[in-house]
N, C-alpha and C positions, 0 to 999 in steps of 0.2 A: 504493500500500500504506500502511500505518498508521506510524508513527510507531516508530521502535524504542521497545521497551519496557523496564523494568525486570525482572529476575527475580532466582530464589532469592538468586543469588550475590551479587548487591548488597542484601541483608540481613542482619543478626544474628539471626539462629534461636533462637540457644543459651538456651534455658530459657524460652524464650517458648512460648506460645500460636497455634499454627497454626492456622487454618483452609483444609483444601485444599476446594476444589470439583472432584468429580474425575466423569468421565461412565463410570459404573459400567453402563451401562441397558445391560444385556447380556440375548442373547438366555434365555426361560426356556422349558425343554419343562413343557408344560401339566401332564400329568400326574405329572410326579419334582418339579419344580421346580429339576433339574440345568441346570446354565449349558452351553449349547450350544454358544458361543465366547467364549472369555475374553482374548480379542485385547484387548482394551479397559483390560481390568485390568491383564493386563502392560505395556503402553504406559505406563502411572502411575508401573511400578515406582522406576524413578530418583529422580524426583520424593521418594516416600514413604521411600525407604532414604536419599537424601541426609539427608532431616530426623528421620530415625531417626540416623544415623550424626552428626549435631551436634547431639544431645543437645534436640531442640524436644519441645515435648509437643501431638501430633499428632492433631489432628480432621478427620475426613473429613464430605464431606456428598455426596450425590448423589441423583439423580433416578433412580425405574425404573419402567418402565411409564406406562401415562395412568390411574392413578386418581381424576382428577377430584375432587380436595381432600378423596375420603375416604378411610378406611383401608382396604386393600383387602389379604386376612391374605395370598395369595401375590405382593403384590410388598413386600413386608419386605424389608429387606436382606439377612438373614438368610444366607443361599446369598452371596451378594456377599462379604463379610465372611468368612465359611470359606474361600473362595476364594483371597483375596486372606493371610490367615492361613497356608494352606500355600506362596503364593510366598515369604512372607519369616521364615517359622519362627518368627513368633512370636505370640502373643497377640492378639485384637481383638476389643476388649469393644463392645459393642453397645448404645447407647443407645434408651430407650424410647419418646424422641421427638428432633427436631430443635430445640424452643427449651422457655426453658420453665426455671422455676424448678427443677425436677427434672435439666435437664440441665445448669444452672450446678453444683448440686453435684457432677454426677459430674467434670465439668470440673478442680472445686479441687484432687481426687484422682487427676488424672492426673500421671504423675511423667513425667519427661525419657526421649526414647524407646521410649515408651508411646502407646497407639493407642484413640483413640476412636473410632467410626465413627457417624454419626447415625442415624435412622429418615430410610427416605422423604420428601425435598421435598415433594412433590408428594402426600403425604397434607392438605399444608396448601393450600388452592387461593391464597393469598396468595403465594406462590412464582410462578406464571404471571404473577399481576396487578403483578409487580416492585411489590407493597408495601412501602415505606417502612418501615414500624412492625415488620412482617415480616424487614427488614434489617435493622434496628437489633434485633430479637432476637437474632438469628445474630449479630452484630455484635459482642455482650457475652461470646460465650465467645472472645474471640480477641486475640489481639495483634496480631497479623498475618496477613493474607489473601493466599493463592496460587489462583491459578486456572490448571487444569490440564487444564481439560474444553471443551476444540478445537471436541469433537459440538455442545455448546450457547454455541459464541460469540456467534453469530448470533441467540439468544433475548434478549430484553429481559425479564429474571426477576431474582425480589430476589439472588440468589446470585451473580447475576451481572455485574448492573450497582450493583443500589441501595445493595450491601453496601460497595463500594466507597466510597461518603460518609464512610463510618465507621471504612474500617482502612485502614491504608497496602496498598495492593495492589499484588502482582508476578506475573509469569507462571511457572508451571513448566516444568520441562525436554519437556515431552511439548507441551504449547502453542508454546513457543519453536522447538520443532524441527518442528511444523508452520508456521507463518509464517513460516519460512527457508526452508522447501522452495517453499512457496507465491509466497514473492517471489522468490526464483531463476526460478521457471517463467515470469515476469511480466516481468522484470530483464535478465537475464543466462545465458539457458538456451545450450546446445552445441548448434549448428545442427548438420545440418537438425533441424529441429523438428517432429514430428507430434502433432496433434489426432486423437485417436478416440472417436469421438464414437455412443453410443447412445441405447436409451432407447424407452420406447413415446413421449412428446410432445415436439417440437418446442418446442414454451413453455417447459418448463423448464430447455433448455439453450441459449436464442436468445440472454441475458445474454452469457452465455458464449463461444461464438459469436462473435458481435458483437466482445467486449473479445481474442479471443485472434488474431482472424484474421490480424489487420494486426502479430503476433509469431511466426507458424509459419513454415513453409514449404512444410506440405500440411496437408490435415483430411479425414480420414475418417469417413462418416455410414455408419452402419448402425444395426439396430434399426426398429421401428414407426417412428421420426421421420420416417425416410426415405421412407416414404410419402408424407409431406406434401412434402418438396421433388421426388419423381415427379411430385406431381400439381401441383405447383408448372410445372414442362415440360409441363404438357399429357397425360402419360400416364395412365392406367387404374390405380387402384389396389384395385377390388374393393371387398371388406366393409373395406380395412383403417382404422384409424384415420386420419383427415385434418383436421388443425385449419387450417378455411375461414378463420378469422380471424387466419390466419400465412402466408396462403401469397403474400401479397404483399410479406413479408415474407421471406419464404425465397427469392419473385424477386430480392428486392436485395441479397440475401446473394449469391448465385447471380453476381448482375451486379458486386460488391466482389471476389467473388474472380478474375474474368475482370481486372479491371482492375490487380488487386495481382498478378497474376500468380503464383497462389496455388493449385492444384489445389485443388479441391472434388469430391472422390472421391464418387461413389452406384454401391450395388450396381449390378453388369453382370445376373447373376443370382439369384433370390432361390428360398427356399424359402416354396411356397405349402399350403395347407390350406385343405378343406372348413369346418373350424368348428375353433377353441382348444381342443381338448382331447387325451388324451392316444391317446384310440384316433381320431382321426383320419386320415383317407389322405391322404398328400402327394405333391406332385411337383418338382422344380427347373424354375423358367420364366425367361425371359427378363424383367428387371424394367421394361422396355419393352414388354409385352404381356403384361399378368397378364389372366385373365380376371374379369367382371366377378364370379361369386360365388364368388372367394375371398380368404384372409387372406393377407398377408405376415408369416411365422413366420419365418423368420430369412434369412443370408443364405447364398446359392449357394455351391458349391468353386471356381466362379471366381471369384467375389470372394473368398474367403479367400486366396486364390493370391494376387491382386490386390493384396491389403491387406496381404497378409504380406510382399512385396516390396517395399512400400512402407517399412511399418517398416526392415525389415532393414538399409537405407538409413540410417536416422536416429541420431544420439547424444541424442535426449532425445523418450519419447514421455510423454503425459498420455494417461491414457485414463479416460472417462466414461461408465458406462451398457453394458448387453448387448446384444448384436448380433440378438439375437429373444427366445422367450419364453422367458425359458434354465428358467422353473420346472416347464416341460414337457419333460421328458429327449430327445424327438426332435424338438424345434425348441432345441438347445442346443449344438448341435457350430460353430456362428461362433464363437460366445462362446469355445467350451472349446479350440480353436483356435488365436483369436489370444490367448488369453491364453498359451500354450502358447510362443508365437513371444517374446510379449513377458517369458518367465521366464528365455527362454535367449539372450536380446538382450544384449550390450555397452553399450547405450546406459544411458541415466538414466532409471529407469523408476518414472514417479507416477502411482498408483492413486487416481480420486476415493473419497471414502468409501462409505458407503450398498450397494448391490445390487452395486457393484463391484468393495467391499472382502469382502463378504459372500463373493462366487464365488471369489474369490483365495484365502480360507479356507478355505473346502471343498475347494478343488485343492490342499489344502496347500503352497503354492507363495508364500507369505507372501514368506520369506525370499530366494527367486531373486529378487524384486522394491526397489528401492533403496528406493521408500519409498511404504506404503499409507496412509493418509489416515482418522484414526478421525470423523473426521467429513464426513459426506454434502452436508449444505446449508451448510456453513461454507465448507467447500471448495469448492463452487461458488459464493458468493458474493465468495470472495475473489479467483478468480482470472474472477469479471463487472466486478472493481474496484470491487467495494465492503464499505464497514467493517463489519464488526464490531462491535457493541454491546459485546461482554464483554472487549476485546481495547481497545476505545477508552475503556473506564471503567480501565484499569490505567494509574501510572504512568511518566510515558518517562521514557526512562534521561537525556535533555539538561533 
């Protein structure tokens, strides 16, 4: 893991010039442009009401959407800013761009425990390209830089590495308490420990994989992946997804946990389908003899049974990735399931970010959970063992 870091506490705020980087990129419904979940914003809150509450004069900057360096009128922050406005009652003026002689003045005008929020990053394409000259504009309106935004540690963007050259940089409470949950899980987790592991591909969770096996005590595959390590045994896996350029990879995985003495769970049974969609006909087959034209859409009630026995065992599960297609309502009962198992669990229960933290919000069931994870690819890079870009550009605390 990274290096502890510095944060809020080990700085003077009072009357200074913040700049927080915070990951606002919440979801927007097309047609209202109402925020669909605003899991992300409150995650900030502590962060933003500590430096309200010691008197900093507070600028926000965030990235939403992919507009590709132009302005693009519905991903404004606009909605973002309202948002975040009614958590903490008070005021948030709205800047008309991100840098920029226009936004230095509004800057001079901000008073202590006042809220400025920027325009869109990412209307400047200089932001992606972690420009330099781009950081040192951000740079000017600030005294000091907090970064808070976990979603985008793992990008190499001015906000998040380059700005760092230019202002003394610390973590926020919403960063901080994700890389504590993340090196606990790494560190010093409460055995037994399970891995539940999803996902349509294999490739993006082999890092993974690979760095946690030899720290569990069981790992459970379900989801599309799991295809590829059936067909990894030699089994039939139909039309489903199978990455031929991993599966001699997933033998060695396969042969590391035989030898760690490590269970490596694959569905007993799975749920199969004619073709991905939602008027589909399904049947439950044995995952040991699917026929050759069909998908693997989620997993069997014996493997739920299976896996849900498994957890129930454990004081600390990680779970990453859905058990099938969960965006199709009758390939989504794995998923809806063990999440189900894992809300009313005792154990320590960590939610990767992304489609995992997505489905946890939908089940309303945030809160049954110790701790869900606002970022997707951070989070799985941290706990593959590796840094961090935006996490390694802040100051350590030694």
């Amino acid at each position: 893991m990274q290096n502890a870091k510095k944060t809020l506490r080990d700085v003077n705020v009072e009357g200074k010039r913040v700049l927080v980087r915070v990951d606002f990129n919440v979801p927007l419904d097309i047609n209202t442009g109402a925020i669909s979940d605003d899991s992300r914003i409150r995650a900030s809150l502590p962060t933003i009401k500590y430096l309200i509450e010691h008197k900093a004069r507070v600028i926000l900057c965030t990235h939403l959407g992919r507009p590709q360096g132009q302005v693009v009128e519905n991903l404004r922050v606009t909605q973002v800013a309202k948002c975040l406005s009614h958590f903490i009652g008070l005021p948030v003026n709205i800047s008309l761009d991100c840098v920029g002689p226009g936004v230095e003045n509004e800057v001079k005008t901000l008073k202590e425990g006042n809220i400025l929020f920027l325009e869109n990053l990412r209307f400047h394409s200089e932001e992606e390209a972690n420009d330099l000259h781009f950081a040192q504009k951000l740079a000017r309106l600030a005294d000091v830089y907090v970064n808070d935004a976990f979603g985008t540690a793992h990008r190499t963007h001015a906000s998040t590495v380059n700005i760092t050259k230019y202002l003394p940089a610390v973590a926020g409470f919403l960063m901080e308490k994700e890389l504590d949950t993340m090196n606990k899980l790494l560190t010093s987790p409460a055995h037994p420990f399970a891995c539940l592991i999803g996902g349509a591909k294999v490739s993006d969770k082999m890092g993974l994989i690979q760095n946690m096996l030899k720290r569990i005590d069981v790992l459970l595959v379900g989801g599309g992946m799991a295809a590829t390590f059936l067909r990894a045994q030699g089994y039939e896996t139909g039309r489903s997804l199978v990455e031929k350029d991993k599966l001699s990879l997933a033998r060695e995985l396969l042969e590391e946990s035989k030898e760690w003495n490590i269970p490596l769970l694959l569905p007993t049974d799975i749920v199969v389908a004619n073709e991905i969609k939602a008027t589909a006909s399904t049947k439950i087959a044995s995952s040991t003899n699917m026929a050759a034209s069909d998908y693997l859409v989620d997993i069997g009630p014996e493997t739920i049974e299976l896996f849900s026995r498994e957890l129930r065992k454990c004081h600390t599960i990680m779970w990453n990735g859905p058990m099938g297609v969960y965006e199709i309502p009758q390939f989504a009962q794995g998923t809806r399931s063990l999440v189900k198992i894992l809300s009313t669990s005792n154990a320590v229960t960590v939610i990767g970010g992304g489609s995992s933290a997505e489905i946890v919000h939908e089940m309303r069931l945030t809160d049954k959970m110790t701790h869900v994870s606002t970022g997707g690819g951070a989070s799985l890079r941290c706990l593959e063992g590796l840094p961090l870009p935006g996490v390694e550009a802040l100051l350590n605390k030694i």
